[in-house]
C-alpha positions in Angstrom: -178.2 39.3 -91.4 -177.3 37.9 -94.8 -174.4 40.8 -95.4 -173.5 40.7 -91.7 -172.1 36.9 -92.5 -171.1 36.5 -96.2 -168.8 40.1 -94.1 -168.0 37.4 -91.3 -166.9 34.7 -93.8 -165.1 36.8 -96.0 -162.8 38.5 -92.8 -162.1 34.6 -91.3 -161.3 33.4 -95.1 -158.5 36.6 -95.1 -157.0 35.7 -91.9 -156.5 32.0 -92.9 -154.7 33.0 -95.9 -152.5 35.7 -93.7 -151.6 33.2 -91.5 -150.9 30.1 -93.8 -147.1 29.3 -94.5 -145.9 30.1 -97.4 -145.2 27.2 -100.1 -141.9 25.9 -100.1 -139.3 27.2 -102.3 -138.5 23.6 -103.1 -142.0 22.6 -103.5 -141.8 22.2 -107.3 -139.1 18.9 -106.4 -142.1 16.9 -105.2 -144.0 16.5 -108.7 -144.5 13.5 -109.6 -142.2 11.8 -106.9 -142.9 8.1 -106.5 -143.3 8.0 -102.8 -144.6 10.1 -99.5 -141.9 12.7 -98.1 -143.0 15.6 -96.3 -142.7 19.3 -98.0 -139.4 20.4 -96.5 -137.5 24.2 -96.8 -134.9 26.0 -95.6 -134.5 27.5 -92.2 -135.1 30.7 -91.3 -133.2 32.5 -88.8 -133.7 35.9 -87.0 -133.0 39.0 -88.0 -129.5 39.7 -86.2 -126.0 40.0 -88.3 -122.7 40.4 -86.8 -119.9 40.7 -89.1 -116.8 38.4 -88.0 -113.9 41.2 -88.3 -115.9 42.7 -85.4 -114.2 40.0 -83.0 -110.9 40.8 -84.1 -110.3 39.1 -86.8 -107.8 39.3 -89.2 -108.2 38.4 -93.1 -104.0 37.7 -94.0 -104.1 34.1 -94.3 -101.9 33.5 -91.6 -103.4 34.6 -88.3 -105.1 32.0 -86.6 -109.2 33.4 -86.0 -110.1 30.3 -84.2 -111.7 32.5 -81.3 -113.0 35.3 -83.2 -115.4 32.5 -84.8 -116.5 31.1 -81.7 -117.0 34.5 -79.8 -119.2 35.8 -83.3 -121.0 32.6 -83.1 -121.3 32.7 -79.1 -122.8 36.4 -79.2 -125.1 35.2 -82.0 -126.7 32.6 -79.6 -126.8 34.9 -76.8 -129.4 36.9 -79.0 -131.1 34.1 -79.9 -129.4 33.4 -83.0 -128.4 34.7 -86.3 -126.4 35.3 -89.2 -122.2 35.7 -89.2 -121.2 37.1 -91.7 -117.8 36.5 -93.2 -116.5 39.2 -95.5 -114.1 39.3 -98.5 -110.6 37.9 -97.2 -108.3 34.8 -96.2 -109.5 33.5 -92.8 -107.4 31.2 -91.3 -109.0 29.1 -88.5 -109.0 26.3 -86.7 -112.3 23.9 -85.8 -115.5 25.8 -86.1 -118.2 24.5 -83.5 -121.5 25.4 -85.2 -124.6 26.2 -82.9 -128.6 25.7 -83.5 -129.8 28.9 -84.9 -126.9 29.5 -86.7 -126.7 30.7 -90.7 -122.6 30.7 -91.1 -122.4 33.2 -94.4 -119.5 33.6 -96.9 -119.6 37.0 -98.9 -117.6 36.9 -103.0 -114.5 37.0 -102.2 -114.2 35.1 -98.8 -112.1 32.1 -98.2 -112.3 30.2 -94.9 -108.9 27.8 -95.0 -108.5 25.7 -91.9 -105.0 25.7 -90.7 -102.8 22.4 -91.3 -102.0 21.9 -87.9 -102.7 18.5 -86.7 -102.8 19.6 -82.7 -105.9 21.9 -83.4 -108.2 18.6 -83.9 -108.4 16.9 -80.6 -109.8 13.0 -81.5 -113.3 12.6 -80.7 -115.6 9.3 -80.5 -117.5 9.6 -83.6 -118.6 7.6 -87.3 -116.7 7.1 -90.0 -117.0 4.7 -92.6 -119.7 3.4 -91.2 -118.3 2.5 -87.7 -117.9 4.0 -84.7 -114.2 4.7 -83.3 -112.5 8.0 -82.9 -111.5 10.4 -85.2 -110.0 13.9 -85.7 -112.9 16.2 -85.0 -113.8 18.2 -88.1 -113.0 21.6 -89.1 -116.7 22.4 -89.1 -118.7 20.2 -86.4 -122.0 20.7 -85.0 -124.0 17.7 -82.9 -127.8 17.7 -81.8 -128.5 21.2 -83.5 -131.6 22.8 -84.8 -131.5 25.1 -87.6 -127.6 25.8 -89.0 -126.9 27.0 -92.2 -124.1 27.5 -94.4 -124.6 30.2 -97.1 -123.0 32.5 -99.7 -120.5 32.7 -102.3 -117.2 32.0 -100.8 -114.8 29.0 -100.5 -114.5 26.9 -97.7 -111.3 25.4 -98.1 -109.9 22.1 -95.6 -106.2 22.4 -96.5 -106.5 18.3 -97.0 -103.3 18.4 -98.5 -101.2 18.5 -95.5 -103.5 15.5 -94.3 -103.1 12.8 -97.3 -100.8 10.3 -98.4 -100.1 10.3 -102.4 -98.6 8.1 -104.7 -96.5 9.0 -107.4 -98.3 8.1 -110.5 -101.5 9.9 -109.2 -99.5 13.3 -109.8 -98.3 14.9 -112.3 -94.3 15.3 -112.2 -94.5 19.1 -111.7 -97.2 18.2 -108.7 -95.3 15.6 -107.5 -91.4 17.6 -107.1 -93.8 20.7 -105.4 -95.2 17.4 -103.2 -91.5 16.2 -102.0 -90.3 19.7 -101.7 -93.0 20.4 -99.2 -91.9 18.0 -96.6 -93.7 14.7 -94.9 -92.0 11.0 -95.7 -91.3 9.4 -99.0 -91.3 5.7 -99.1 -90.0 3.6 -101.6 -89.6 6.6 -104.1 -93.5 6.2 -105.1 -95.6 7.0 -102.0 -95.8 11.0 -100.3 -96.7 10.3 -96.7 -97.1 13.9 -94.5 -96.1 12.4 -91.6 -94.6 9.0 -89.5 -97.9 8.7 -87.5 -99.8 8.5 -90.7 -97.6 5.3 -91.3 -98.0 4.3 -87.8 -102.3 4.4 -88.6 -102.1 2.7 -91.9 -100.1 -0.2 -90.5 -102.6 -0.8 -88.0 -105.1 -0.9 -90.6 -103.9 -3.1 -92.9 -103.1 -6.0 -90.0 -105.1 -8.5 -88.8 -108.0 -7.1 -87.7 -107.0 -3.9 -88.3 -110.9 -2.3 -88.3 -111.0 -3.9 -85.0 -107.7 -2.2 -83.3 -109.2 1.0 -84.6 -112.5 0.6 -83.1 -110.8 -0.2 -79.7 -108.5 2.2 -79.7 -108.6 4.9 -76.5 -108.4 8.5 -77.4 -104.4 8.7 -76.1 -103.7 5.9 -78.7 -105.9 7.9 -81.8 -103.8 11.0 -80.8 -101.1 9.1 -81.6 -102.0 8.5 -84.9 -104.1 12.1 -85.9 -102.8 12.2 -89.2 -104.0 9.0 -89.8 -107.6 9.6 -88.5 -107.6 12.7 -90.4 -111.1 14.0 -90.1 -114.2 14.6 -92.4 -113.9 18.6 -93.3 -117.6 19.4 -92.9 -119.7 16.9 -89.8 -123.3 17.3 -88.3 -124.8 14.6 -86.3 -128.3 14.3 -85.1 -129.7 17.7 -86.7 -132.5 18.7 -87.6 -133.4 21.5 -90.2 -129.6 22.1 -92.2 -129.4 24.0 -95.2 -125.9 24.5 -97.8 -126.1 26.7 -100.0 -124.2 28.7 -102.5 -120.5 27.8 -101.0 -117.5 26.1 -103.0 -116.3 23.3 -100.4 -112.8 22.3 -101.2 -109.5 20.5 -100.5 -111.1 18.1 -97.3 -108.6 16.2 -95.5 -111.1 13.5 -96.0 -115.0 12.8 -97.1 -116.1 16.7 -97.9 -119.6 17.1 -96.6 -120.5 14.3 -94.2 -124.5 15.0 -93.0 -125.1 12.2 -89.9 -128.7 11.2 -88.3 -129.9 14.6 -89.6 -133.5 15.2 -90.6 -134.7 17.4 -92.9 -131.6 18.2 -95.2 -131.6 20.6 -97.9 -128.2 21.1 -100.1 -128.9 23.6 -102.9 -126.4 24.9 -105.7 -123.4 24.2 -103.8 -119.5 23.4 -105.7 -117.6 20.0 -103.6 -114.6 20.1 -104.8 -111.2 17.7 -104.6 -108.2 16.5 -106.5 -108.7 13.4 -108.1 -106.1 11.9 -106.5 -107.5 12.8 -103.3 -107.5 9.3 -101.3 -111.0 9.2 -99.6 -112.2 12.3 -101.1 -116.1 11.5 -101.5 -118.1 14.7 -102.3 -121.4 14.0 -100.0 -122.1 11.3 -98.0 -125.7 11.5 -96.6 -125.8 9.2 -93.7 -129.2 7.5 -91.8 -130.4 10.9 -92.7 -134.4 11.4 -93.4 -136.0 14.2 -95.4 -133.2 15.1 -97.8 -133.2 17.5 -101.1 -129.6 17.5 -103.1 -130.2 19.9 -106.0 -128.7 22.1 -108.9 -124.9 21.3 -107.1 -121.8 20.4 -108.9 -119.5 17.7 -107.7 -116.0 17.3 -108.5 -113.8 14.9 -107.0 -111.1 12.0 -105.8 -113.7 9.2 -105.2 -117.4 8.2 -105.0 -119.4 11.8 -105.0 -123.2 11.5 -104.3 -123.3 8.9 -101.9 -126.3 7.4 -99.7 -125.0 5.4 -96.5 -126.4 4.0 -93.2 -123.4 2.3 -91.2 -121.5 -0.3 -91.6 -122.0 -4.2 -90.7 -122.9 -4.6 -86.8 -122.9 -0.9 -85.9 -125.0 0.1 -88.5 -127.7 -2.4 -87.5 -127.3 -1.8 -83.8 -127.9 2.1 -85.0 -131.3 0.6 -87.2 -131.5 4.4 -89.1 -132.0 4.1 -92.7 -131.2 7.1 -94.5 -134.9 7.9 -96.3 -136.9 10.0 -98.4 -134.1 11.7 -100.7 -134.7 13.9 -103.8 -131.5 14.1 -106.2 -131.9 16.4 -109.2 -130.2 18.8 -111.4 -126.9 17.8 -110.2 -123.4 17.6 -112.1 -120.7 15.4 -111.3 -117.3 15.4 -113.3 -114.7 13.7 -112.2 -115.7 10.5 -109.4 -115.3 6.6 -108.6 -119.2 6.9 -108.6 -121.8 9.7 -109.7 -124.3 8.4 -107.3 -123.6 5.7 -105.0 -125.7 3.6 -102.5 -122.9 1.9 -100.0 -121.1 0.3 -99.4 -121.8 1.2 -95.8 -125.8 0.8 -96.1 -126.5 -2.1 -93.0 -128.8 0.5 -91.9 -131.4 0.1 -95.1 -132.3 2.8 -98.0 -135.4 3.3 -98.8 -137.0 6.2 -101.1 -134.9 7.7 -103.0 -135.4 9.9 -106.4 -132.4 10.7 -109.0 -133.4 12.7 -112.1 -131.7 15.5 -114.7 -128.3 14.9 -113.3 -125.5 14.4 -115.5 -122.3 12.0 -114.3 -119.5 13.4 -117.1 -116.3 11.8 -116.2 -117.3 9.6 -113.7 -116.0 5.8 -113.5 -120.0 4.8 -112.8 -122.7 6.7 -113.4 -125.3 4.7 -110.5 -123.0 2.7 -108.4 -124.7 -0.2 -106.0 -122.7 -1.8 -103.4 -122.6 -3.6 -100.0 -121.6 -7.0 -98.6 -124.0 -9.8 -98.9 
């Protein structure tokens, strides 16, 4: 009777530890952390891979593979979901809609450069800058998914140079003749503008109540102005389980990597990436996001780079989401306004937050605080 249930015990005791998750691969980030934050990981996905040259696309850096992403991704969510893989090559594209389930992959070698064109980024109602108003949607966008990923070892590059306005003593003169030479509006001899409708935007701006025309703009009158509202190059809102890994992220037309309302972030030895006279070129901005892991990534850019925001003034306390729970470590940041930055958009609150091992090298700040009164 005595062998029949130390046998019993012994058999219940092996299937506990066969059916027990395994320990996060981030679980070592949690010693000694000042405050409560549930164990998070990364995604996993099922076991289906479609490669994206079998949807007919082509790798030449000029033909536009806009609908050879979405059909890859499409067939990847009919099975349930997956992983598309994009090989070695120069994949032009327009917006990539991103779907729950989803692990986006770039192979050595691949480069995924989103095409200038202004008219493939319809304006959508969205945040930036901590208010709500519309805004060319983003070259990669995904809304209310659950498990997307973006891994590998390529480039993802947003072309943001046929998006920006530049001034003259922010180039060098070589950079600056290629600039004029390209095209776009000069004004005054000192400012490169791409375009009249960015000049159009920025006027409206800097008027009287310039926020407030934006905010009430319809979506005919933000078309109007799309070089102006030139978008973030990487958005998801309101997700839950996103994991970036791996990938250089490069050139954005504005912010870089712009996580919004999403739980349980992890960004792992990832390379953001933008000239330093990039206007608005922030590296990361984690916005009234909750769960979050930013580790062992390099950060190279035009403005602040690590940066911790909840919405600005009345929208961000109508919205009442703090971004919480946030684990920064063994993270680089060369060139940046800030190395990491709370605000100034932050009406939301901030609460838990851990930086250690992270080195800000040519940054104007090293820890940068700000926000109205």
């Amino acid at each position: 009777m005595k062998l029949t249930s130390v046998l019993l015990g012994l058999c219940m005791a092996a299937s506990v530890a066969v059916n027990a998750s395994p320990p996060s691969s981030y679980a070592h980030l949690y010693d000694g952390l000042p405050f409560d934050m549930p164990v998070i990981d990364k995604p996993v996905f099922p076991a289906n891979t479609v490669n994206l040259t079998d949807f007919g696309a082509v790798a030449d850096g000029k033909t536009l593979n806009t609908e050879a992403f979405a059909n890859a991704i499409d067939a990847l969510v009919a099975k349930g979901g997956g992983t598309l893989n994009v090989p070695a090559g120069i994949w032009m594209t327009g917006p990539i809609a991103m779907k729950s389930n989803i692990n986006l992959h770039l192979d050595g070698g691949a480069l995924i450069l989103f095409s200038p064109d202004p008219d493939l980024y319809p304006a959508i109602y969205t945040v930036y800058e901590g208010y709500e108003a519309y805004r060319a949607i983003s070259p990669i966008y995904g809304e209310g998914l659950e498990n997307v990923a973006i891994t590998g070892d390529g480039v993802i590059d947003g072309n943001g140079a046929a998006w920006r306005q530049v001034k003259r003593d922010q180039m060098t003169p070589p950079q600056w003749r290629r600039k004029i030479k390209s095209g776009g509006i000069l004004v005054n001899d000192n400012v490169w503008y791409p375009s009249q409708d960015y000049i159009d935007g920025e006027k409206i701006r800097e008027s009287e109540d310039g926020i407030a025309k934006l905010k009430a703009m319809t979506k005919e009158e933000a078309e109007a102005i799309k070089r102006f509202i030139r978008p973030v190059m990487v958005k998801l809102v309101n997700c839950k389980n996103v994991y970036l890994q791996g990938v250089l992220f490069q050139n954005s037309p504005a912010w870089n990597l712009h996580p919004l309302m999403c739980e349980n972030l992890i960004i792992d030895g990832v390379y953001i990436k933008n000239p330093e006279y990039a206007q608005n070129g922030d590296g990361l901005d984690v916005e009234s996001c909750k769960n979050v892991i930013i580790y062992r990534s390099t950060l190279d850019v035009g403005d602040d780079a690590i940066c911790i925001k909840s919405g600005k003034d009345e929208d961000g306390r109508r919205r009442g989401i703090p971004t919480e729970n946030v684990i920064v470590k063994d993270c680089r940041v060369f060139q940046g306004h800030g190395g990491f930055v709370v605000g100034s958009e932050m009406s939301g609150g901030v609460n838990n937050v851990a930086v250690s091992d992270c080195q800000f090298i040519g940054t104007d700040v090293g820890l940068r605080f700000k926000s109205t009164r």
